[in-house]
C-alpha positions in Angstrom: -26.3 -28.1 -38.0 -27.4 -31.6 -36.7 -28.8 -32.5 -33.4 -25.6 -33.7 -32.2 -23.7 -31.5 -33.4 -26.1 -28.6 -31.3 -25.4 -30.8 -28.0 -21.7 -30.8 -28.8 -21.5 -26.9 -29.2 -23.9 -26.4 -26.4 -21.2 -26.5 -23.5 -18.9 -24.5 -25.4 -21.5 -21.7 -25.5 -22.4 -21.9 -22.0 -18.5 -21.8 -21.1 -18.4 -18.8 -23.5 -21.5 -17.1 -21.9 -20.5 -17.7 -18.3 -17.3 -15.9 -19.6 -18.9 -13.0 -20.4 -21.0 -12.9 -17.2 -18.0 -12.8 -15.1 -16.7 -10.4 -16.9 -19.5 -7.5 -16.7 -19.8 -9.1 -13.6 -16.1 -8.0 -12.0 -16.2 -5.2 -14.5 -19.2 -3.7 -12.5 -18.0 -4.4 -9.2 -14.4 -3.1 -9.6 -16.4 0.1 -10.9 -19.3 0.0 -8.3 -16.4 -0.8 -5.3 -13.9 1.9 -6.8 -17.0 4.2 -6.1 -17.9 3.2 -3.0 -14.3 2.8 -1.7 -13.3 6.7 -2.9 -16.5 7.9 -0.9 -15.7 5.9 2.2 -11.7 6.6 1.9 -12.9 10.6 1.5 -14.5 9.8 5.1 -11.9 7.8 6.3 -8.7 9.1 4.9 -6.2 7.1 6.5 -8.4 3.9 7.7 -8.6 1.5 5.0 -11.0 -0.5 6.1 -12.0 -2.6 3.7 -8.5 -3.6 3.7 -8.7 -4.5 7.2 -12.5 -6.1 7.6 -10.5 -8.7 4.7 -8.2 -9.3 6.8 -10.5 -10.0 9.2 -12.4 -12.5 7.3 -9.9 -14.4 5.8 -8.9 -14.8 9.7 -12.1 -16.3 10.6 -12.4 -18.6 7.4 -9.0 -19.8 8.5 -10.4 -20.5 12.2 -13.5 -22.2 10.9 -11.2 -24.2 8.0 -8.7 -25.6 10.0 -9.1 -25.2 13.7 -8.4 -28.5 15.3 -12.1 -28.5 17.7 -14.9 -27.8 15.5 -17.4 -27.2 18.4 -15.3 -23.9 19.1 -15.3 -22.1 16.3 -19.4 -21.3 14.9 -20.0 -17.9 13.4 -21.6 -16.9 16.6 -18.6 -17.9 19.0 -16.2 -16.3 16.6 -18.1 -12.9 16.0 -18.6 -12.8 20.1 -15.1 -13.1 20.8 -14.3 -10.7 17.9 -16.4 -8.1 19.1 -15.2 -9.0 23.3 -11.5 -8.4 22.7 -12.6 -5.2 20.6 -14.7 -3.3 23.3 -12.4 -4.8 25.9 -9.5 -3.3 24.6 -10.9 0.2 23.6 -11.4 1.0 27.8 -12.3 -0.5 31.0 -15.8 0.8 30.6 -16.5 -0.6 26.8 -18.3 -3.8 27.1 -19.3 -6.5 24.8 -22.6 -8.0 26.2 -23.5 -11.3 25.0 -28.0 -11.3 25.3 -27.8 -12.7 28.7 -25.7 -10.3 30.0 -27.7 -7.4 27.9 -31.1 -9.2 30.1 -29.3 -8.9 32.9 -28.3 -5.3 32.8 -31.5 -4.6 32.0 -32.9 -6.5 35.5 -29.9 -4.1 37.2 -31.6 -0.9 36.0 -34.8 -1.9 38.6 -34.2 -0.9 42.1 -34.4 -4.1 43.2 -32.4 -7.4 41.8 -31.1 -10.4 43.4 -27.4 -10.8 44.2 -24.9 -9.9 46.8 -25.1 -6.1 46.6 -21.4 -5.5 45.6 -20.2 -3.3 43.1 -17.1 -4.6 40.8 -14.5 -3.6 38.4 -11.6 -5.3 36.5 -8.0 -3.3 37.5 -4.7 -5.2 35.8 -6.7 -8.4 35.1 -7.9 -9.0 38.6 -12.0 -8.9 39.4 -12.1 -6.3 42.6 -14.5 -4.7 44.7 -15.1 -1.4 44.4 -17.6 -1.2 47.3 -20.4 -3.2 48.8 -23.5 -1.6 48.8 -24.9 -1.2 52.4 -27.7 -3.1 53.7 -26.7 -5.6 51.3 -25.8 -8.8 51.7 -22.2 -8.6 50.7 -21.7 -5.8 53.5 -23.0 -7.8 56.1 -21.0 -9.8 54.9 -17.6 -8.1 55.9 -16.4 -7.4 52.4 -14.5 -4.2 51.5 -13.6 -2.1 49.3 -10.6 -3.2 47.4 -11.0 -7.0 48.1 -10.2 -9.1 45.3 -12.2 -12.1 44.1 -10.1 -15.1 44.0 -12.5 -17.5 43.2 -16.2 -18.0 42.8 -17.7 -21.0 44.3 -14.0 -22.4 43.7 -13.8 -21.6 40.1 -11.0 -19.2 39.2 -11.3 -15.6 38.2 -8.4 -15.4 36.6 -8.5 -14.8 33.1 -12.1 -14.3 34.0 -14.0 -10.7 32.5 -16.0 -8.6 34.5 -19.1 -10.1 32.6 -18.5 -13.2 33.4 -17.3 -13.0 37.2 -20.8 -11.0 37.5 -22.8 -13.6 35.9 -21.2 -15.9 38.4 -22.2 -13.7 41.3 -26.1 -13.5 40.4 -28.4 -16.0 41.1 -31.8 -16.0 43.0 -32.6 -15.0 46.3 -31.8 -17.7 48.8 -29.2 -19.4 47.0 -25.4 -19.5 48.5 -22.0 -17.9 47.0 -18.5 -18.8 48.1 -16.0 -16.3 47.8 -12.3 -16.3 48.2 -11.3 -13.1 49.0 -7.3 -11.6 48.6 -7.5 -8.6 50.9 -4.4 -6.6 49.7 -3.5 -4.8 53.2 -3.2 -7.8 54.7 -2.2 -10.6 52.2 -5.0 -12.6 53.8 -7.4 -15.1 51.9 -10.3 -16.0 53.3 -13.9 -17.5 52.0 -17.3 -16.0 52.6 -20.4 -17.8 52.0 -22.4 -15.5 51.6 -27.1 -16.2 50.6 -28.0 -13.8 47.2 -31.2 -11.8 47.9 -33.3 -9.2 46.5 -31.2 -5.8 46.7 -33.4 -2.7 47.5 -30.7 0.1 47.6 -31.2 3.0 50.1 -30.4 6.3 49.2 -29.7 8.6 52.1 -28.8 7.0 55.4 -27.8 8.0 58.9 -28.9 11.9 58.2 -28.0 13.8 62.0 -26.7 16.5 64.0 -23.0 15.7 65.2 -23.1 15.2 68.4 -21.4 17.3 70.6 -18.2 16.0 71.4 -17.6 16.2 67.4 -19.1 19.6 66.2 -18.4 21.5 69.2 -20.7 24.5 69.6 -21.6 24.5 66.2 -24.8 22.4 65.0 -23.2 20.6 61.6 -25.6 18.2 60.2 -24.6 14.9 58.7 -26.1 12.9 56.0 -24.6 10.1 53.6 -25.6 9.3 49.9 -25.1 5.6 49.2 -26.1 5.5 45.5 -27.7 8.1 43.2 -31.3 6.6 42.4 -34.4 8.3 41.4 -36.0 9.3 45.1 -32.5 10.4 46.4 -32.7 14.3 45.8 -36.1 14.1 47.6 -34.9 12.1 50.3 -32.3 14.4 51.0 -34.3 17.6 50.6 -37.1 16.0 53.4 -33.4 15.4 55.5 -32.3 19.2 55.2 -35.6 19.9 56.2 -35.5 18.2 59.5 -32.1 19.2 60.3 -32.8 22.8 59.5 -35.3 22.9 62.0 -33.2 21.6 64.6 -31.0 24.4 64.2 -28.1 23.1 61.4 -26.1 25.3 60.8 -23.5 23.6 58.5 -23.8 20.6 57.0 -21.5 17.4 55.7 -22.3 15.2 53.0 -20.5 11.9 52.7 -19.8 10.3 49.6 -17.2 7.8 50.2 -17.7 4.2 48.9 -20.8 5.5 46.8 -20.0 4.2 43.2 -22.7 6.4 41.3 -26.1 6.1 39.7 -28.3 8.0 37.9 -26.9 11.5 35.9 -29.7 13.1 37.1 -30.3 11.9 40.2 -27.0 13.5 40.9 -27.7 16.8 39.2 -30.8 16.9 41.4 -28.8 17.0 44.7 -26.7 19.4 43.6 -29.6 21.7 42.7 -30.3 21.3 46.9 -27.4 23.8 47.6 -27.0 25.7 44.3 -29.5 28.1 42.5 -31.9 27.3 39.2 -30.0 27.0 36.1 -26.8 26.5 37.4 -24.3 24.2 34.8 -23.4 21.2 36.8 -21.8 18.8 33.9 -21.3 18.8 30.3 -20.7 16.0 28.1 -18.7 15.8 25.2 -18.2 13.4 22.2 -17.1 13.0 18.5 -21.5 12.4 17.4 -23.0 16.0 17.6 -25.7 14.3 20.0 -23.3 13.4 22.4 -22.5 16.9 23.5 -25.1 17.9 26.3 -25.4 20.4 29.4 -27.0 19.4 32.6 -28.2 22.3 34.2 -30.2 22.4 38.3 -33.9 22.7 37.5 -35.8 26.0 36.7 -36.9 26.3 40.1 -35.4 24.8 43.7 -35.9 24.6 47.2 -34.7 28.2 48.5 -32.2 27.3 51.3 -29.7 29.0 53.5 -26.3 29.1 52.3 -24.6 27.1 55.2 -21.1 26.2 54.7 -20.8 22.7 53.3 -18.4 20.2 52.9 -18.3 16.7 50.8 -16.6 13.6 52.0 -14.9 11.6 49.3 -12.3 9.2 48.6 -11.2 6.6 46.0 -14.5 4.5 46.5 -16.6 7.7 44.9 -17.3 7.2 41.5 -19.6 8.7 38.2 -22.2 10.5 39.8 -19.9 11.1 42.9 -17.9 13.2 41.1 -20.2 15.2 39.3 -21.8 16.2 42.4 -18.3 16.5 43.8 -16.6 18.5 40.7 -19.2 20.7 40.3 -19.6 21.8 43.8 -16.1 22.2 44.2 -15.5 24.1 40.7 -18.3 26.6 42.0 -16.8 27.4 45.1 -19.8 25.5 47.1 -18.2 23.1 49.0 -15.1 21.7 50.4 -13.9 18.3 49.5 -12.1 16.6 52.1 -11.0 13.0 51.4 -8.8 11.5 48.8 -9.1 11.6 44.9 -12.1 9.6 43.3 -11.8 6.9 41.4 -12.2 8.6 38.0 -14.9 7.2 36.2 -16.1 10.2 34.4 -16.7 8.6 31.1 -20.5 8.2 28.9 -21.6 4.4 28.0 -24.3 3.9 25.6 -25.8 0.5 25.3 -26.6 -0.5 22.1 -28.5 -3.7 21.2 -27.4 -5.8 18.4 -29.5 -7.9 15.9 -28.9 -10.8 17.5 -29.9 -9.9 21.3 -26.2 -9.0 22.3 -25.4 -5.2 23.0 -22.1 -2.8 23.0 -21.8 -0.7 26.6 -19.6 1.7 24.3 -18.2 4.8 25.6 -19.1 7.7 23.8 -18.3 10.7 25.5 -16.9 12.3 28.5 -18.2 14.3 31.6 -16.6 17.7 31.8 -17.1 19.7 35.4 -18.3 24.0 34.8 -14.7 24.6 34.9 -14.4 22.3 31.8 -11.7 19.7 33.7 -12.2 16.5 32.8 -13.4 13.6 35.5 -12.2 10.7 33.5 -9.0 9.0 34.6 -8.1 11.6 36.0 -11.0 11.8 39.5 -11.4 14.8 41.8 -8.9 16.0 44.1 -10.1 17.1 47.1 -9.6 20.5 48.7 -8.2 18.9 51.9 -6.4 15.8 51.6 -7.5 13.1 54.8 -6.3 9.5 54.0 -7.1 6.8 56.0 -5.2 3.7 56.2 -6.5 0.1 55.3 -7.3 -0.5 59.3 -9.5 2.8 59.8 -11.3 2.0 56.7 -12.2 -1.3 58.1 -13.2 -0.2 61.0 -15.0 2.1 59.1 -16.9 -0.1 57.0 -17.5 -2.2 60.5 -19.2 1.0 62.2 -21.5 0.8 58.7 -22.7 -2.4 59.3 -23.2 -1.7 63.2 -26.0 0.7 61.8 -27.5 -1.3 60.1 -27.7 -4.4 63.3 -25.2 -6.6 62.3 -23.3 -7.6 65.1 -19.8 -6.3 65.7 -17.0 -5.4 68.2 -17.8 -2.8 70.2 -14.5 -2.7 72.2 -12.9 -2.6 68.9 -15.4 0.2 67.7 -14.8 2.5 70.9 -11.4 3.7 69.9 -12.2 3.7 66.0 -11.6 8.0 65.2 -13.1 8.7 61.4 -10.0 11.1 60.4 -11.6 12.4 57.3 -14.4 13.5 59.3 -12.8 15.6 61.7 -11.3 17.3 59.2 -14.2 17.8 57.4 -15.4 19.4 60.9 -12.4 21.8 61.3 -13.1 23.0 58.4 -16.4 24.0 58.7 -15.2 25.1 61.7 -13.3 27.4 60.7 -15.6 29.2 58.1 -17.6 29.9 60.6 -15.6 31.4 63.4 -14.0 33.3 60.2 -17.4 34.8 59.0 -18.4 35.5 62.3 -15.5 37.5 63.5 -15.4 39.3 59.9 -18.8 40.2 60.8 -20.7 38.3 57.9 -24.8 39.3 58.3 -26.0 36.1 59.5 -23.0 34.0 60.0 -24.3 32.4 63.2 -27.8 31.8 61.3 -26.2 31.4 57.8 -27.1 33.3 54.8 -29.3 32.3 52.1 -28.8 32.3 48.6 
């Protein structure tokens, strides 16, 4: 064969070679993905996947193809959004965190970070407060739980997620926030400018005897849990030693408005009033690793057995009702209130390649008695309900405490409902004990 006859043939023989490629080529993958797609479909029976994750892509090549604003529509913008609506949909606790929000988590976690102090949540599409933290700026503030954000510094939240309304509401100290607040009970909106700082959450406030126009002849000690962080059992233990020695004999713990914390911040305080080893919580999930029991430590604080009750109310949330569920389920305390708000669910944040994280829900807290928190909250043993006036006024008597200025007048004929129940009852297991003749029932027994 000549020379131009070789250059002639030659694109014939690549065709021909190319050909053949292809064809070992799909022949190996149709073998290799037959393979691979029996062992997945023995794992995922019914979830075809792969069928799925196609449709997905051919989605996003469509997007990408033929959307009309090319700005909107990068692999990274897409994928975000993807994964957002996922999470998003899956429960209110699943989050998709893009890597700002994942830094910004991650500055939370500290026990102090600038901002307004106010704990949110999304209900029905609406950015709401579950509770402002005391001390904080936002409490000072006059904002309550239940109050929904409107607007933040005149931008809409509607439509807005909870990620992005709290990227809105951080900023550093000294710098100004507007606002507009619906408050539900009253159908008012109003603005509050309100100056970020650094948050230092404290524990255990306003720990006390009643005094006694409230307890009476009894000696009931009173002490509040704000949020569950890592001094808070030790706070309270050096607070049920000083109102030991003054001669407690019962005592009230109030947990309304406290959203949660640490796990075992919380297990810690129950270990103040139950003995070593006790279950408080278990966790369970589909992963093996997930499943967990949280037990009070080895050894605890010996204390008397004084009759206890726990305030609580639709503001208590996560480590709230552990505490409360498990002292309730082991016939420990009273619970006088309302339900809580039923966050009883495990997140674990994991980061992605690209700096962004899942907050993905992965199992569920379970009190000893093995009833589940999540959705579902804590009943109380006594049900006290206050309407939207007493818990303003409520809220108002907070902030009193803590030197902001307020209406005393209006203050003078405030009467906190849920703690006078809370009182009877104690109240009455005492006089109960002591006429059944109970060893100790004036002193209390220990455990």
């Amino acid at each position: 064969m000549d020379k131009a006859a070789a250059r002639a043939s030659f694109p014939a023989m690549k065709k021909r070679l190319l050909q053949s490629l292809v064809v070992v080529l799909v022949v190996f993958n149709v073998v290799v993905g037959v393979r691979v797609y029996q062992a997945i479909g023995a794992q995922e029976k019914d979830d075809a996947g792969y069928a799925n994750i196609a449709v997905f892509a051919r989605a996003m090549q469509l997007i990408r193809q033929d959307y009309v604003d090319e700005k909107k529509v990068t692999y990274e913008e897409l994928t975000h959004a993807a994964m957002r609506g996922m999470l998003n949909n899956l429960d209110p606790h699943s989050q998709f965190m893009e890597p700002k929000d994942f830094k910004g988590m991650q500055d939370d976690t500290n026990s102090r970070f600038g901002g307004l102090g106010i704990v949110v949540a999304q209900r029905d599409g609406a950015i709401v407060i579950v509770t402002p933290m005391e001390d904080s700026p936002g409490f000072k503030a006059g904002l309550l739980p239940n109050d929904q954000i409107v607007k933040i510094d005149g931008q809409s939240t509607d439509k807005m997620d909870q990620n992005e309304a709290i990227n809105l509401l951080r900023g550093d100290p000294g710098q100004k926030v507007t606002l507009t607040i619906l408050r539900p009970g009253t159908k008012e909106i109003k603005d509050f400018t309100i100056v970020r700082e650094n948050i230092k959450v404290a524990s255990v406030k306003d720990a006390k005897i009643l005094p006694a126009e409230v307890g009476g002849d009894f000696k009931i000690g009173y002490a509040r849990i704000t949020q569950f962080n890592v001094p808070t059992a030790e706070e309270l233990s050096k607070k049920l030693d000083e109102l030991q020695a003054k001669g407690m004999q019962a005592f009230i713990l109030d947990l309304r408005y406290n959203p949660g914390g640490l796990l075992n911040s919380a297990v810690d305080v129950c270990g103040q009033f139950l003995p070593p080893k006790t279950l408080v919580v278990s966790t369970e999930g589909r992963v093996p690793s997930q499943s967990r029991q949280y037990h009070t430590a080895d050894t605890v604080k010996s204390r008397p057995r004084f009759p206890l009750a726990i305030l609580i109310n639709g503001g208590s949330a996560s480590g709230s009702e552990i505490v409360a569920g498990a002292l309730k389920d082991l016939n420990r305390a009273i619970l006088v209130g309302e339900t809580t708000f039923g966050k009883g669910s495990v997140q674990s944040v994991i980061q992605l390649q690209d700096g962004s994280a899942m907050r993905l829900t992965t199992a569920k807290y379970y009190t000893p008695s093995h009833t589940v928190i999540h959705e579902h909250g804590v009943a109380p043993t006594i049900r006290a309900t206050l309407t939207g006036e007493q818990e303003r006024m409520l809220m108002m008597q907070r902030r009193e405490e803590t030197g902001v200025e307020t209406d005393h007048k209006e203050l003078s004929n405030f009467r906190d409902t849920q703690l006078e129940r809370a009182v009877d009852a104690l109240k009455g297991v005492m006089i109960y004990a002591d006429k059944a003749g109970v060893p100790g029932a004036k002193k209390t027994s220990t455990n």
